[in-house]
C-alpha positions as protocol buffer text, in pm:
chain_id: "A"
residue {
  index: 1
  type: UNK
  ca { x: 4169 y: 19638 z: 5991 }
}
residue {
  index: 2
  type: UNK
  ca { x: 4539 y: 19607 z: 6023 }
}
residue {
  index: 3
  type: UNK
  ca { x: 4648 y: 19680 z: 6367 }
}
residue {
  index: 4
  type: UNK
  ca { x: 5052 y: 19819 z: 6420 }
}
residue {
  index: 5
  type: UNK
  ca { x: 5189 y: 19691 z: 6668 }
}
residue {
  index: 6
  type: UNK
  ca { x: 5543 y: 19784 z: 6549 }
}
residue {
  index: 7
  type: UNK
  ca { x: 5555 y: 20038 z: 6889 }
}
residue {
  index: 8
  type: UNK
  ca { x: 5508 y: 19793 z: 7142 }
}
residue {
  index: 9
  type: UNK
  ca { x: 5770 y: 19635 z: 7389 }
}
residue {
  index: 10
  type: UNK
  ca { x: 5913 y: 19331 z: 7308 }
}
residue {
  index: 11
  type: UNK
  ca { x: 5690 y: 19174 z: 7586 }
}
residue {
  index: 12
  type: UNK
  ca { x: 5344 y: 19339 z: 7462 }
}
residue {
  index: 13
  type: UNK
  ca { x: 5474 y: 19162 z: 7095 }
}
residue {
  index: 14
  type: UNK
  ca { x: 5515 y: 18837 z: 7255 }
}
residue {
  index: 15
  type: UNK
  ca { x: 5168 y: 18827 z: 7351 }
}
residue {
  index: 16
  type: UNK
  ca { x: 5020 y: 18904 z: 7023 }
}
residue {
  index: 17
  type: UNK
  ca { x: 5300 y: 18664 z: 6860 }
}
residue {
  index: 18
  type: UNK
  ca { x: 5155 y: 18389 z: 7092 }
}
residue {
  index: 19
  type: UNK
  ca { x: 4807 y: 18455 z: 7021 }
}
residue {
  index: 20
  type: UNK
  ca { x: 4906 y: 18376 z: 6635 }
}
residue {
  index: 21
  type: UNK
  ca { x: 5094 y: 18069 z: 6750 }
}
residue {
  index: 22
  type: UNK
  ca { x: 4748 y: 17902 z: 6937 }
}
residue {
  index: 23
  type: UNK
  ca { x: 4577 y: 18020 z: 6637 }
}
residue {
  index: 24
  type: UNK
  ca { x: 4785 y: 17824 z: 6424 }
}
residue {
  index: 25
  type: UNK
  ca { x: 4782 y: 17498 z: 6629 }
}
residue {
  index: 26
  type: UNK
  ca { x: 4442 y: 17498 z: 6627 }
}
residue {
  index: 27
  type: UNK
  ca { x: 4450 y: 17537 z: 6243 }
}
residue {
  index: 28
  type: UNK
  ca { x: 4400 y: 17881 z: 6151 }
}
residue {
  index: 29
  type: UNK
  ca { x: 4615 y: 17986 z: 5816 }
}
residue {
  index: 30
  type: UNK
  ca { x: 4871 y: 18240 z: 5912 }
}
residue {
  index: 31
  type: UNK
  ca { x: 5000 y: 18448 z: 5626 }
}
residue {
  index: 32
  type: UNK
  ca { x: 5323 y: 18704 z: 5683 }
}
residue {
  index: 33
  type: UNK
  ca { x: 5353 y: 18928 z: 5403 }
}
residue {
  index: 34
  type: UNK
  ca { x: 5628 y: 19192 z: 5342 }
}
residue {
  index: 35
  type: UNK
  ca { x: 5454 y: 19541 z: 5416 }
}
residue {
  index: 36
  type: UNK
  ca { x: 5484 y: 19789 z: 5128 }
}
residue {
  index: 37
  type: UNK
  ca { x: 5641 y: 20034 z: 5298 }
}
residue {
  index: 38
  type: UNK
  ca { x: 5964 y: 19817 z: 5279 }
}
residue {
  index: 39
  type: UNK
  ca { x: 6184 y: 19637 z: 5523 }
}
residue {
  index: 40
  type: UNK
  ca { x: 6188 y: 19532 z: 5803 }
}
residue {
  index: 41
  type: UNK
  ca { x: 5804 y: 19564 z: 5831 }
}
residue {
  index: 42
  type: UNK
  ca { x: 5533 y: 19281 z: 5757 }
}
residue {
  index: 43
  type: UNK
  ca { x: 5156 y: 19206 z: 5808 }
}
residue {
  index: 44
  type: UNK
  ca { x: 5053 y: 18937 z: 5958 }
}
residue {
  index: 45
  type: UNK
  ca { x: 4692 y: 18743 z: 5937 }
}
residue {
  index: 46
  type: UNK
  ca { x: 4585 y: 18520 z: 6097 }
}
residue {
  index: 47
  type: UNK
  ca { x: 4181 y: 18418 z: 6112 }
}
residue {
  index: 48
  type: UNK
  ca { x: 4046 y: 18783 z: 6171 }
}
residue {
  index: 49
  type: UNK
  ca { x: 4322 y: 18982 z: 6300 }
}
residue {
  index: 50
  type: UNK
  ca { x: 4558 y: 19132 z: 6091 }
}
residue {
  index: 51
  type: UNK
  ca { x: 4863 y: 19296 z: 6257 }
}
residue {
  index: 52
  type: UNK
  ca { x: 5181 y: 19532 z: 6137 }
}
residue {
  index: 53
  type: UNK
  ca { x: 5517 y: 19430 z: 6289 }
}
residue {
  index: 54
  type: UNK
  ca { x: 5851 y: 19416 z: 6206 }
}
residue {
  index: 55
  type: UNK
  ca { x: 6027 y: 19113 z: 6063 }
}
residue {
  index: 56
  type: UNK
  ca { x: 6330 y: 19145 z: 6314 }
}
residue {
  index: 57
  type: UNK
  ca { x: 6104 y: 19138 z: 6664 }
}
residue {
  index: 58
  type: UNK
  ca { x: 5942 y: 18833 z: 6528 }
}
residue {
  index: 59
  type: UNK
  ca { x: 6261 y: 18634 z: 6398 }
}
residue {
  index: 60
  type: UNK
  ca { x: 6352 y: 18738 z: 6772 }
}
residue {
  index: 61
  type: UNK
  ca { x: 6048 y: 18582 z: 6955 }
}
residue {
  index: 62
  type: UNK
  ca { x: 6067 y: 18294 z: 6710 }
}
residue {
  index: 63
  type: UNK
  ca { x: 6389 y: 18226 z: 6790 }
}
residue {
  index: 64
  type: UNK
  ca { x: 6342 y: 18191 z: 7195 }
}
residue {
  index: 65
  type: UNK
  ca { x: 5993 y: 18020 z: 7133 }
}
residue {
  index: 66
  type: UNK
  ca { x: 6159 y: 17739 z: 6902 }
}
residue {
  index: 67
  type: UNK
  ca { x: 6377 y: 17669 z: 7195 }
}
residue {
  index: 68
  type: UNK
  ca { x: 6151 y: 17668 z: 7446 }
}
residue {
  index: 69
  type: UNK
  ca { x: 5950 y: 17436 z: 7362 }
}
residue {
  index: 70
  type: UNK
  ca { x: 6203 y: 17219 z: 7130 }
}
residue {
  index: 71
  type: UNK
  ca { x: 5996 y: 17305 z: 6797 }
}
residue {
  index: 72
  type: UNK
  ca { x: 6209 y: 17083 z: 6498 }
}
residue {
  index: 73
  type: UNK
  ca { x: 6267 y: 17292 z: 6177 }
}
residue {
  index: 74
  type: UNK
  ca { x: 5978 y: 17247 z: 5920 }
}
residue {
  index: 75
  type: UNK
  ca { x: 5921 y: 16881 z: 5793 }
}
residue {
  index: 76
  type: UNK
  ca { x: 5962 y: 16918 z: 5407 }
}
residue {
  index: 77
  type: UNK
  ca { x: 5687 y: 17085 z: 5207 }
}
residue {
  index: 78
  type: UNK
  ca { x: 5563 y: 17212 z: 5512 }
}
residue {
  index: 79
  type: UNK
  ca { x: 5640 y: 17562 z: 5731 }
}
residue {
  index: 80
  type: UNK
  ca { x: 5476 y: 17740 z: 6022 }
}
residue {
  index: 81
  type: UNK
  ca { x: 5377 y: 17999 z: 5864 }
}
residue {
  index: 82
  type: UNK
  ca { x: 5276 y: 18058 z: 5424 }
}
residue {
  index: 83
  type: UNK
  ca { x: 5501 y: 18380 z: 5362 }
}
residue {
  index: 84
  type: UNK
  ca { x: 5439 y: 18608 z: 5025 }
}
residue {
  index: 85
  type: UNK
  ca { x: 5622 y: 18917 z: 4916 }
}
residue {
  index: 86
  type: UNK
  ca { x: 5435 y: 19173 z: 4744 }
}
């Protein structure tokens, strides 16, 4: 069931953002997917949750997480996260 969280703060987002990011490091696929009801929303998924968000709020949290904990950019062939556009 997709879950929008495109209402939250910017703190409730963060949590849910971090979630996906422990998911991930423990090897769970994440997929981000541009919503059909156009930018700047995407989906999500990640093991069995499945959120709606908005590109811009996650770029955002990205951005500060990257730097605080001194993430590198992707090595090549690889990414953090498998992105598709519908």
């Amino acid at each position: 069931m997709l879950k929008d969280i495109r209402h939250l703060s910017s703190e409730e987002k963060a949590k849910v953002y971090e979630e996906i990011d422990r998911l991930y490091h423990q090897g769970q696929e994440v997929r981000l997917k541009e919503h059909r009801s156009g930018f700047p929303a995407v989906s999500v998924r990640c093991d069995k949750s499945h959120y709606l968000t908005d590109i811009l709020s996650l770029e955002e949290w990205w951005a500060g997480h990257k730097d605080k904990h001194h993430h590198g950019p992707p090595t090549e062939g690889g990414s953090h996260a498998q992105g598709t556009t519908e």
